[in-house]
N, C-alpha and C positions, 0 to 999 in steps of 0.2 A: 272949817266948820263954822256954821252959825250959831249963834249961841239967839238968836231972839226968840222966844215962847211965844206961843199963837193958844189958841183957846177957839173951840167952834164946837157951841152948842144946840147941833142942830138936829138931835137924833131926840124923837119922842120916841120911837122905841128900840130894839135890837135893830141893828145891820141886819139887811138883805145876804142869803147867801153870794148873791151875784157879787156884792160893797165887797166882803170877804173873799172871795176870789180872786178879783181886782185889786185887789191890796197888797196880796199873797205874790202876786204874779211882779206886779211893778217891785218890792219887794227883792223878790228874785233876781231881777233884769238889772237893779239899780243900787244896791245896796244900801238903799235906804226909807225904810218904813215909815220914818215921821215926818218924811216930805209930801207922802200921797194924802189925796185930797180929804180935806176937813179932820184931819189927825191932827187929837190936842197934842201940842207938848209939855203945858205946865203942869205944876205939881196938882194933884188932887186936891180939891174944897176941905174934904173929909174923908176918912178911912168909912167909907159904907161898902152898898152893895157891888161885888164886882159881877160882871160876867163875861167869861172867856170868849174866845171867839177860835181862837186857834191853838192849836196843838204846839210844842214846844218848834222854834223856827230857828232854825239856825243863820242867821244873817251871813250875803256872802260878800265879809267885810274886803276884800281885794276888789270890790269894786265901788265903795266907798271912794268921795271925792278924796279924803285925806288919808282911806284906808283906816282908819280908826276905829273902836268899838263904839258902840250906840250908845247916846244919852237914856241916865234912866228917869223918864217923867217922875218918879215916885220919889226917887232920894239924889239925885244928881241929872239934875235937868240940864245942864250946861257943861258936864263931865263927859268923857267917852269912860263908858262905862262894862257895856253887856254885849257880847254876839250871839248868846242863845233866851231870845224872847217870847212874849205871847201875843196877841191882838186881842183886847180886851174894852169892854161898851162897861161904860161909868151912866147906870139909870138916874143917878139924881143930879148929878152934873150933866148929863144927856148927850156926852162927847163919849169918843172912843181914843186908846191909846196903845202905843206900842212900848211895853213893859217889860223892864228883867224878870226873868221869870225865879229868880232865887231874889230879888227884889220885893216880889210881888207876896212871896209864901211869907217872908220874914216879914211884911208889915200889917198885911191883911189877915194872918193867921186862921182863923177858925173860918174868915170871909172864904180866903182862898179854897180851903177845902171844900168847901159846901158851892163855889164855881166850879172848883176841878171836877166834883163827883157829878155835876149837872150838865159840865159839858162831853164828858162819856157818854153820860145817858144821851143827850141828842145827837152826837155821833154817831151811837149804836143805833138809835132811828134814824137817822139818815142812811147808812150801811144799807137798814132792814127795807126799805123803800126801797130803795135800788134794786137789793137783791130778790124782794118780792116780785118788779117786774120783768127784771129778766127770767122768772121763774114760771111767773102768769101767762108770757108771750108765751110759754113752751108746754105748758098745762097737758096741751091732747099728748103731746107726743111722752111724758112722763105715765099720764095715766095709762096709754097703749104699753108699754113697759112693766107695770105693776098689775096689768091685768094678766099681761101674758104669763106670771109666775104665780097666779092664783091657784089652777088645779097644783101645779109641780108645790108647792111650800102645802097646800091642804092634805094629798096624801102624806109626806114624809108628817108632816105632825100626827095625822090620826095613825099611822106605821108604828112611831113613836110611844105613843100614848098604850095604845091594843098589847105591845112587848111589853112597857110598863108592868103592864096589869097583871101579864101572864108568868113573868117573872123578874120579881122586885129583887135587885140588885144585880140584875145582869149589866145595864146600863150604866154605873157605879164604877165595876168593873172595870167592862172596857175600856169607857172614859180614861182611865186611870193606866190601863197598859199600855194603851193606843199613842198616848199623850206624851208620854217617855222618847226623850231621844228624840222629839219633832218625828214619830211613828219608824223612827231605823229600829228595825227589830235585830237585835242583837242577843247571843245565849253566849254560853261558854264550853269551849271545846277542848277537848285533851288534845295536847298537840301531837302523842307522842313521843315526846321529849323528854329526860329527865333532867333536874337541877344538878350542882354539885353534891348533892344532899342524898340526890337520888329519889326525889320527889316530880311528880305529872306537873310539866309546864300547861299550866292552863290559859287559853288565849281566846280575845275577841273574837267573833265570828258574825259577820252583819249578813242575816240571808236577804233584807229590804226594806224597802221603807212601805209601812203600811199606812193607808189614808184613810180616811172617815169620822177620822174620832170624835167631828164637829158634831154626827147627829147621835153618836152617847152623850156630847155635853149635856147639863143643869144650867139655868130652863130651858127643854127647846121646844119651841112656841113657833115655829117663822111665820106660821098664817097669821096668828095675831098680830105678830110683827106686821104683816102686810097689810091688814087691815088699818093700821094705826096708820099705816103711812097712805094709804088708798083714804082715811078720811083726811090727811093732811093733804093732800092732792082735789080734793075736790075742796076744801076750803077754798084754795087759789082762787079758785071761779068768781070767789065773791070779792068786790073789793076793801080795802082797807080807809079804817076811818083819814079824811083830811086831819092831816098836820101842821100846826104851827108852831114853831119852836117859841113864842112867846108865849105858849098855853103850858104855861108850868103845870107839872105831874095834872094833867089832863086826862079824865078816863081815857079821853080818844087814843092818848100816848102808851097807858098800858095795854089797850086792847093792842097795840101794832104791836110792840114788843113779846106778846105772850103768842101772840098767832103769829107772826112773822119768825121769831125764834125757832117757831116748832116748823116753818116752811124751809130754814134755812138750810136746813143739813139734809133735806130731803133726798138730794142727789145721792149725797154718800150712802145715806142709810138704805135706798136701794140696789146700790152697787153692793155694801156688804150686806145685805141680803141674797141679791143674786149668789155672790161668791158663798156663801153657808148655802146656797140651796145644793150647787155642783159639787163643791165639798163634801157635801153627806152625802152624796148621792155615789161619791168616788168608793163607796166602803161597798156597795155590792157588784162591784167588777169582778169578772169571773177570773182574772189574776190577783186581783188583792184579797177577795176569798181563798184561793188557791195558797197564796203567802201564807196567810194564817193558817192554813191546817198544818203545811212544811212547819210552822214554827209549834204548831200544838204534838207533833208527834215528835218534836225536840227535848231531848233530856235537860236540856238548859232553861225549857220555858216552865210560866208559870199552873203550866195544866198536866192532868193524868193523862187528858186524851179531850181532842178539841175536835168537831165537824162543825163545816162553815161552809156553805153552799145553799146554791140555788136548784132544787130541785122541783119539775113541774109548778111554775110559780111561786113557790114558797121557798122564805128562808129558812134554813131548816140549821138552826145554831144549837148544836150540843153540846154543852161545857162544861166537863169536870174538871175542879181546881184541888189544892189540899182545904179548901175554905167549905167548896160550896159545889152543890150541881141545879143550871140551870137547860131549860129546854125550850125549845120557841119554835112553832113553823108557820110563821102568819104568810096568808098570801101575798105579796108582792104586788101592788097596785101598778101599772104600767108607767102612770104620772112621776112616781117615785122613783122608777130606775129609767126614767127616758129622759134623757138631758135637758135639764132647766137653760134658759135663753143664758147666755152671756150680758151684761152691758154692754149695752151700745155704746158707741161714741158719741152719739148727741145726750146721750144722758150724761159719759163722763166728761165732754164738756162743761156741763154746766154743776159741776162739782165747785165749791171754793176753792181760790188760789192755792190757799195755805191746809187745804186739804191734804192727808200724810198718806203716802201710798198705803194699802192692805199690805198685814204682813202676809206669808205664804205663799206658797204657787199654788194656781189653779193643777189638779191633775190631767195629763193627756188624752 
């Protein structure tokens, strides 16, 4: 190891993303950060302003000349000292340095923090730039997608809405039975059987699992929902103010963050869209109507007597419980029981990485 300190004040202001790249990479290849070009190593003037440059960096000290941990510029400039650092621009010394990062929090203190939470934030615009344009390049093909489930989510809402109206608390209900047991409809059967006691063994009995319960869920809105994302989709169109990461808390910086934010999830939020449009749609199949009457004429369930069918266009839902009697036969929009699109693959491409699968299965 060399122990001589160099000092190179040549930075008027932040490093170039390009400098940080470069740094990052040699770095990597070399295992050593305060050799790449114009990196101070002497101690700091003054405890002032920091600003980070890099995420925490794990040095990969087995390729070290001596194999040794990294001198720390701050408190042991001649020491081997740290293998997990930062890259960090000193504006009044006008050098940049590669810093221990448990170094850097213990002497900079309240400095550090107020870097750390600064460099998320231009991370997080950096991210949102990216992913705006991979978003922007694919605009038509997103809005063709969100158009295509504009009739299918506007009837199931007005379907929704018009039951509502007709009978307040049927939705409630459902919701609530449907929901149970991820929808395995289950009652209780006399087996038959007696105990030692001489008492009716009573046993599980699952006639199915029934689907739909997404469109009894509280709120169900999907057209607004689509709307919301059909105007985050045409935002795309427009583009996003120039950024510079030296333009601290810069309107132009919040406007990306508030519009790019709401562009980010736009993938997902169409897929689970899609997925609640098919879902609700799954509850007027003429077998999962058919399940529920089997279970409404069940001594096990929670009805006197249940009719669930589709007759001449109309749902025609008759429900007496010990609670309550509701009755419903609205017509049946065609939009609402004719199968909403699936996602595409170009749209779940362009889902984030770390985007978490949907729970549930679509039904068949």
């Amino acid at each position: 190891m060399t122990n001589a300190l160099v000092s190179f004040p040549v930075f008027d202001e932040k490093p170039s993303d390009d400098y940080v790249d470069r740094w990052l990479e040699f770095t990597n290849a070399t295992g050593h950060p305060e050799r790449f070009e114009n990196v101070t190593t002497t101690k700091p003037e003054m405890i002032g302003t920091l600003r980070l440059l890099s995420g925490e960096i794990e040095v990969p000290i087995f390729k070290r000349d001596d194999q040794d941990m990294v001198p720390c510029p701050i408190c042991h400039p001649t020491d081997p000292w740290f293998k997990l650092g930062r890259m960090a621009f000193f504006p009044e010394e006008r050098v940049v340095r590669f810093i221990g990062h448990e170094c850097a929090k213990r002497h900079y203190k309240g400095e550090f923090d107020i870097a750390e939470e600064r460099y998320r934030k231009e991370a997080r615009v950096r991210y949102l730039l990216r992913r705006w344009g991979s978003l922007a390049d694919n605009v038509d093909r997103i809005a063709k997608f969100a158009n295509s489930l504009v009739e299918h989510a506007r009837a199931l809402e007005d379907l929704r809405a018009d039951i509502d109206k007709k009978a307040s608390g049927l939705s409630k209900f459902l919701s609530r039975e449907l929901s149970r047991n991820s929808g395995r409809i289950e009652i209780q059967v006399d087996s038959g059987i007696k105990d030692t006691n001489g008492n009716a063994v009573i046993t599980t009995d699952v006639l199915g699992v029934a689907y739909g319960s997404e469109f009894w869920g509280r709120p169900y809105v999907p057209y607004q929902q689509l709307l919301s994302l059909q105007r985050d989709t045409e935002d795309l169109k427009r583009d996003l103010p120039i950024w510079r990461s030296e333009d601290l808390d810069s309107d132009h910086e919040e406007e990306i963050l508030i519009r790019a934010s709401s562009a980010d999830m736009l993938p997902e939020r169409l897929d689970e869209l899609s997925f609640l449009l098919i879902r609700s749609q799954s509850f007027f199949t003429p077998n999962n109507l058919a399940l529920l009457e089997r279970w409404g004429k069940n001594t096990g369930s929670p009805f006197k007597s249940l009719t669930c069918r589709v007759e001449n266009d109309r749902l025609v839902i008759a429900s007496n419980t010990f609670a309550d009697y509701h009755y419903i036969n609205p017509v049946l929009p065609f939009a609402a029981v004719n199968r909403s699109p699936s996602t595409p693959s170009e749209i779940l491409t362009l889902r984030r990485p770390q985007a978490n699968n949907r729970s549930g299965q679509l039904p068949g």
